[in-house]
C-alpha positions as CSV (number, residue, x, y, z in Angstrom):
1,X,0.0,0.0,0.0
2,X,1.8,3.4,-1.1
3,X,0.2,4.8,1.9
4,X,-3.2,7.2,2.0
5,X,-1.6,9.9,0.3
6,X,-0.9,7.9,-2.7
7,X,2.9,9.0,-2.3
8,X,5.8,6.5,-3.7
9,X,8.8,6.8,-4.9
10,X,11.2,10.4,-4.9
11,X,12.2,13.3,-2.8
12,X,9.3,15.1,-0.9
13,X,7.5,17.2,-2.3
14,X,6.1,21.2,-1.4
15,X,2.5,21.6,-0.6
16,X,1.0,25.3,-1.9
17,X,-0.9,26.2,1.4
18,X,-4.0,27.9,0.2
19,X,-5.7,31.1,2.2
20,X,-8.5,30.0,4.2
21,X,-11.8,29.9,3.2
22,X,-13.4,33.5,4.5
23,X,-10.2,34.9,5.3
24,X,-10.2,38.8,5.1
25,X,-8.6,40.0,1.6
26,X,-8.6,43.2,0.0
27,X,-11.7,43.1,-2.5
28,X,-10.9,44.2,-6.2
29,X,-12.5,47.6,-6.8
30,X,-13.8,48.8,-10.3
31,X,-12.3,51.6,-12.1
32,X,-16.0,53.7,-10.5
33,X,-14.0,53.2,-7.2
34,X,-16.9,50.4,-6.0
35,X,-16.1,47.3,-4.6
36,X,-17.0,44.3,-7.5
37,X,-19.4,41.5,-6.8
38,X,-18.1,38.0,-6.5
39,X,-20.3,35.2,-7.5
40,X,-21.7,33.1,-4.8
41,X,-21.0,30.0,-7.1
42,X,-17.2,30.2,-7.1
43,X,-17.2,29.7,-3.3
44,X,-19.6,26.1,-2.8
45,X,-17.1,24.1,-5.1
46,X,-14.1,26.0,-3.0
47,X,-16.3,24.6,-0.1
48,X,-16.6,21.3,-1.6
49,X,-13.1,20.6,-1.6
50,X,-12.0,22.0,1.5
51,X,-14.9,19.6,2.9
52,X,-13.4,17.0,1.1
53,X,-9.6,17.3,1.7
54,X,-10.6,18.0,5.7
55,X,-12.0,14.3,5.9
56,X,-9.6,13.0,3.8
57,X,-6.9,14.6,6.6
58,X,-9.1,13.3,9.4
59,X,-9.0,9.9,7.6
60,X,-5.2,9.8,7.7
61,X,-3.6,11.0,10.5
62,X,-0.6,10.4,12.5
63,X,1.9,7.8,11.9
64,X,-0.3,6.8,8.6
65,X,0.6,10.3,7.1
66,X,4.2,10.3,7.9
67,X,5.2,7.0,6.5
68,X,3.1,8.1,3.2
69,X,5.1,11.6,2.9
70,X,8.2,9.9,4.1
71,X,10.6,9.3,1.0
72,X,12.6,5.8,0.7
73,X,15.6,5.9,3.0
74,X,18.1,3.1,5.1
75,X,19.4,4.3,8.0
76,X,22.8,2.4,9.5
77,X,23.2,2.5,13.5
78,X,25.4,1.6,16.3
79,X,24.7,0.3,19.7
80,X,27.1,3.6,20.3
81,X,24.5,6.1,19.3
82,X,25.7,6.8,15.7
83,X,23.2,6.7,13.1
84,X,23.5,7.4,9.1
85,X,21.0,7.7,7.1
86,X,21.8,6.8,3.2
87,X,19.2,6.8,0.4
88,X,18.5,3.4,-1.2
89,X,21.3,3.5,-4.3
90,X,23.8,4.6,-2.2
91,X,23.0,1.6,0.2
92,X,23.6,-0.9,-2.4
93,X,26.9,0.6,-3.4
94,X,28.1,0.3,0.6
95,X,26.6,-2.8,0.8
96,X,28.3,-4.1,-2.2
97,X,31.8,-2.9,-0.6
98,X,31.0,-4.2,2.8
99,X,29.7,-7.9,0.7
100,X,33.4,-7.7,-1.1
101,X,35.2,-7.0,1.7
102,X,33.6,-10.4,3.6
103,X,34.8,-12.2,0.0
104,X,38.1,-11.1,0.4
105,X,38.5,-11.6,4.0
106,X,39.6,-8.2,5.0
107,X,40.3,-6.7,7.8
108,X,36.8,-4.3,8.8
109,X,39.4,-1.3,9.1
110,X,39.3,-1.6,5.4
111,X,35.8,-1.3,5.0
112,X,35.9,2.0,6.8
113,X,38.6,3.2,4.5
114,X,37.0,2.2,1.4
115,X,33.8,3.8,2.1
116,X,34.9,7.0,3.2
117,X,36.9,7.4,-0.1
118,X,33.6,6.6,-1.6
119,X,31.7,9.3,0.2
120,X,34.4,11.6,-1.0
121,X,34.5,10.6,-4.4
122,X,31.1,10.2,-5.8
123,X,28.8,10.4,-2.9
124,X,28.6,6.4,-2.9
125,X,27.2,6.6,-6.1
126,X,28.7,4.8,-9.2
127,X,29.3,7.5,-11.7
128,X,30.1,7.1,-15.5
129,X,32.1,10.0,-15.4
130,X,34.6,12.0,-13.7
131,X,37.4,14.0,-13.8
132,X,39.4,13.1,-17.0
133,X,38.8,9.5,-17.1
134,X,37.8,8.7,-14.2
135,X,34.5,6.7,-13.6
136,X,32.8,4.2,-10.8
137,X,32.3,4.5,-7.4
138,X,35.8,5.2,-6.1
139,X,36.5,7.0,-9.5
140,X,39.0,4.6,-10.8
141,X,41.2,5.7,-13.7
142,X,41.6,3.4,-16.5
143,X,44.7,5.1,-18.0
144,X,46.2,4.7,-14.8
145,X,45.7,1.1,-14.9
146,X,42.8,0.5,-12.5
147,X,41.3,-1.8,-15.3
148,X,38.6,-1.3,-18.5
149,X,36.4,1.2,-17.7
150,X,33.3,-1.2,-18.4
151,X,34.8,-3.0,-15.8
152,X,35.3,-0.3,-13.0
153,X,31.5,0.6,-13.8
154,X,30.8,-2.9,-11.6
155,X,30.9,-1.7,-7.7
156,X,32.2,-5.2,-6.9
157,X,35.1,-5.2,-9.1
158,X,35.7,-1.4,-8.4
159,X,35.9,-2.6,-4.7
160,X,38.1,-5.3,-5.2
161,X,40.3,-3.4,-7.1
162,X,40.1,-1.0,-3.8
163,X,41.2,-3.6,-1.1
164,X,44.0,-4.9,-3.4
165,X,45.5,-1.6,-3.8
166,X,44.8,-1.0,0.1
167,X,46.4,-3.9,0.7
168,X,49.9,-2.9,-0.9
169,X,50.5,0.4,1.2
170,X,52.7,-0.5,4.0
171,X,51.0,0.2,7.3
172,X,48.1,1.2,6.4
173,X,46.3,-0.8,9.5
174,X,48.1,1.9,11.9
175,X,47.1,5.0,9.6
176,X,44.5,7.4,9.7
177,X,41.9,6.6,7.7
178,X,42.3,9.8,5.7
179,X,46.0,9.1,5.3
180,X,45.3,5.7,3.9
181,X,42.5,6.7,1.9
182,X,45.0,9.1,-0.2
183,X,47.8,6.8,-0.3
184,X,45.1,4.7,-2.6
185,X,43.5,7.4,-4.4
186,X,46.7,10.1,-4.7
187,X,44.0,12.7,-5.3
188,X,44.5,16.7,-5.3
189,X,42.7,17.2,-2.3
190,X,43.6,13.9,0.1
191,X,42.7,16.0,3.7
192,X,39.0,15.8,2.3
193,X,38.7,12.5,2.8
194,X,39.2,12.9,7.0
195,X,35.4,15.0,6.8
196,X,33.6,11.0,6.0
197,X,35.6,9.1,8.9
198,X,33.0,9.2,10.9
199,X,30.2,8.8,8.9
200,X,32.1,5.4,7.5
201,X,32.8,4.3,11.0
202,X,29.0,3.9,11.7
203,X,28.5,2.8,8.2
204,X,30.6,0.0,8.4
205,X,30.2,-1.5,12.1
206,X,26.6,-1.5,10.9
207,X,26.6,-3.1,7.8
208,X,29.5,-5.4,8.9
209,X,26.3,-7.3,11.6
210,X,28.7,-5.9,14.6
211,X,25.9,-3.4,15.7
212,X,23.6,-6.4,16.3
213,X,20.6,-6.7,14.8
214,X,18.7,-3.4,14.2
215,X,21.9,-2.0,12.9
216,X,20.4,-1.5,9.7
217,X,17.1,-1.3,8.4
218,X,15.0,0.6,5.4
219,X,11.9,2.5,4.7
220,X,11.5,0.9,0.9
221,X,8.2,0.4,-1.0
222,X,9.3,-2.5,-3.3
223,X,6.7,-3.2,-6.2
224,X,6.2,-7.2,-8.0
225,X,9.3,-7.7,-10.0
226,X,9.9,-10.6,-12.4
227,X,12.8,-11.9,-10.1
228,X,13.6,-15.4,-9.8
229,X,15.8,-17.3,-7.6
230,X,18.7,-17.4,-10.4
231,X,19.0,-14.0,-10.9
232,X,19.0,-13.3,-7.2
233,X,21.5,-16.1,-7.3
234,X,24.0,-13.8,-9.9
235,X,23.4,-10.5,-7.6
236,X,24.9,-12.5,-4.8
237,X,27.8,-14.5,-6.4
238,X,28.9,-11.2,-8.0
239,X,29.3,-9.4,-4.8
240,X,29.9,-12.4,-2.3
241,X,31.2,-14.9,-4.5
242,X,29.8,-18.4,-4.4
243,X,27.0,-19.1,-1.9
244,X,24.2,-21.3,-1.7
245,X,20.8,-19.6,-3.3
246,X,17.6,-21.5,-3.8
247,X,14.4,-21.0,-4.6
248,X,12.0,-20.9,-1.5
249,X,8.0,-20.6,-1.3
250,X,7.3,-17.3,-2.8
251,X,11.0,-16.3,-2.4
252,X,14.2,-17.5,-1.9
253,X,17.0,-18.8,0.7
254,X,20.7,-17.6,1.2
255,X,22.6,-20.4,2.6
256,X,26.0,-19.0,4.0
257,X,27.6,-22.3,5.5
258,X,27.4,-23.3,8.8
259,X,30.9,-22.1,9.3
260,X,30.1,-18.6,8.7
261,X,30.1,-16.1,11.6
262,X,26.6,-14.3,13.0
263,X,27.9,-11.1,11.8
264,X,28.2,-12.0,8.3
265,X,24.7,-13.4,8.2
266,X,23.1,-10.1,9.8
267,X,25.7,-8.5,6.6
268,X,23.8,-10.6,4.2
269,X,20.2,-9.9,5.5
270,X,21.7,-6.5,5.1
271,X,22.2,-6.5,1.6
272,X,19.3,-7.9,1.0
273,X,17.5,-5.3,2.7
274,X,18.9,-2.8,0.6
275,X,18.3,-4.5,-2.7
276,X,14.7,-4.6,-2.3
277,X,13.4,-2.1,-4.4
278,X,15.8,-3.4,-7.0
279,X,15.0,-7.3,-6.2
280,X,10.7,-6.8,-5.4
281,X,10.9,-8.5,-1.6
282,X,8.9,-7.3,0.7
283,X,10.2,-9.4,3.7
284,X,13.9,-10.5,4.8
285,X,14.0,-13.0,7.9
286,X,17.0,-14.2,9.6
287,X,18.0,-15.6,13.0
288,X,14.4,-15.2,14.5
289,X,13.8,-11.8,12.9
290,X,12.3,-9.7,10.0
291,X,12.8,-6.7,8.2
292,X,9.4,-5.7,6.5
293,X,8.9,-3.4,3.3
294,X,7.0,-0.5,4.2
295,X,7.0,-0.4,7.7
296,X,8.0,3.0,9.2
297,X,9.1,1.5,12.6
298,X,12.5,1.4,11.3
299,X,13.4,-1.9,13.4
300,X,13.7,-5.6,12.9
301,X,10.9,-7.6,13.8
302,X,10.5,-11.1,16.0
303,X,9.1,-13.3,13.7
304,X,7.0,-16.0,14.0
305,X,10.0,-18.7,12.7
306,X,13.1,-18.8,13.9
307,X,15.6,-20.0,10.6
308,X,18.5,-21.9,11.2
309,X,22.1,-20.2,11.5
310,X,23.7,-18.9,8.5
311,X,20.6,-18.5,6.7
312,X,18.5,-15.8,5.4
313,X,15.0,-15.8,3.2
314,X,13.6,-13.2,1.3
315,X,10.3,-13.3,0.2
316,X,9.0,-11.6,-3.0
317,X,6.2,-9.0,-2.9
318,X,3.3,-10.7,-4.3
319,X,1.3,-9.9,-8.0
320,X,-1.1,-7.6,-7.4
321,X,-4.9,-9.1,-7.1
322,X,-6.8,-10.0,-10.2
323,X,-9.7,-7.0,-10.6
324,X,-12.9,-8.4,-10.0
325,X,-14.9,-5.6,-12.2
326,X,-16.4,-7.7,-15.7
């Protein structure tokens, strides 16, 4: 349900407030210097619709009203306090760099490096263009041998390509994450970096599952998509590499191995979370819990199933109901 206001998708929007009806105003005079007669009929449909729109008001109030003007958002948090909010692209770029950074087995330092030079350097957006040549999320140049430019236009491999050359700058575990940030990027303006240290702190101890499990939820209002388990399946091997997807009543089932830590289950359920516009689910369980589309509550729900560990199941927003009129 888009809510009583009919409102979707997009930013929010201004509302024109209209003088009340019977306010004073300064009547029009004629060129004779009297006043001019208004026509009684101009006021009863004015009347009509202030009627109207004061019962359709009365009909949605409260909490109703504010999830239905509220624009799609994710907002990251910490047991600490911190909160981010991100709108939904951005949170499937730093979910994507969080998902890589589990692939790769990096150090969670890294994450909070890598997405503070994302911030910085496209607003965790993936960009197709830049300064000179540069393009993708961390605005990778392919001149300067980052890789094909097709190729740095994939977050994942943009991200990967990130942690490597992270990985090669001596100390970079002891450095300020500005400092390493620029010894990756060598940009023209490295102190800028140090402004998104704190925002990518709370980012990433969120979206890493070591805030626990309200660290990160959405406002989304995903419609039916023509998803299927396989392509879900290519979505996660891109970012995670090979995992165990299946199809599932109405949705499907992320296996992550029983080996896998709690965290990086809560980091999948994440992910999916933030793909559901993109994916059409309307619910993601894990561990006893569930994230629900369109719920303003901004918190994980207890669900009625617990699932077993290192899994998570999304289900798919279902088809819309057959009209009934001949």
């Amino acid at each position: 349900m888009p809510g009583c206001l009919g409102v979707g998708r997009g930013p929010r929007r201004r509302l024109r407030i209209l003088p009340a009806v019977g306010e004073a105003t300064t009547k029009p005079r004629a060129h004779g210097g009297r006043p001019v007669r208004r026509s009684r009929r101009v006021w009863l449909p004015l009347g009509v619709l202030v009627l109207t729109l004061a019962g359709f008001v009365a009909a949605c109030t409260g909490h109703t009203v504010k999830r239905a003007l509220a624009p799609e958002h994710c907002t990251a948090r910490t047991a600490g306090g911190g909160e981010v909010d991100v709108d939904p692209s951005q949170a499937e770029i730093a979910t994507t760099i969080v998902a890589v950074a589990i692939k790769l087995g990096v150090p969670a330092r890294a994450v909070t490096v890598a997405l503070a030079t994302a911030e910085q350097e496209s607003k965790l957006q993936n960009l197709d263009y830049g300064d000179r040549d540069s393009v993708g999320v961390f605005q990778q140049r392919p001149s300067q041998g980052w890789g094909p430019r097709e190729r740095l236009l994939d977050p994942a491999y943009a991200s990967a390509r990130f942690y490597l050359a992270l990985a090669k700058v001596h100390g970079w575990e002891t450095m300020p994450i500005h400092v390493a940030a620029q010894h990756v990027q060598r940009s023209a303006y490295g102190p800028a970096y140090q402004q998104h240290e704190a925002m990518a702190e709370v980012l990433a101890t969120a979206l890493t599952g070591r805030a626990g499990t309200n660290g990160f939820t959405c406002l989304l209002r995903p419609r039916r998509m023509a998803t299927t388990a396989a392509a879900v399946s290519v979505r996660v091997r891109r970012d995670w590499g090979p995992r165990a997807v299946a199809a599932a009543p109405g949705g499907v089932v992320v296996r992550l191995g029983r080996a896998a830590p709690g965290r990086h289950t809560l980091a999948m359920s994440y992910w999916l979370v933030a793909r559901a516009d993109s994916l059409g689910f309307k619910t993601v369980s894990r561990g006893g819990w569930q994230w629900r589309a369109r719920d303003g509550s901004r918190k994980w729900h207890a669900a009625q199933v617990a699932d077993p560990p290192a899994q998570v199941v999304a289900q798919f927003q279902p088809k819309p109901a057959a009209s009934s009129s001949p």
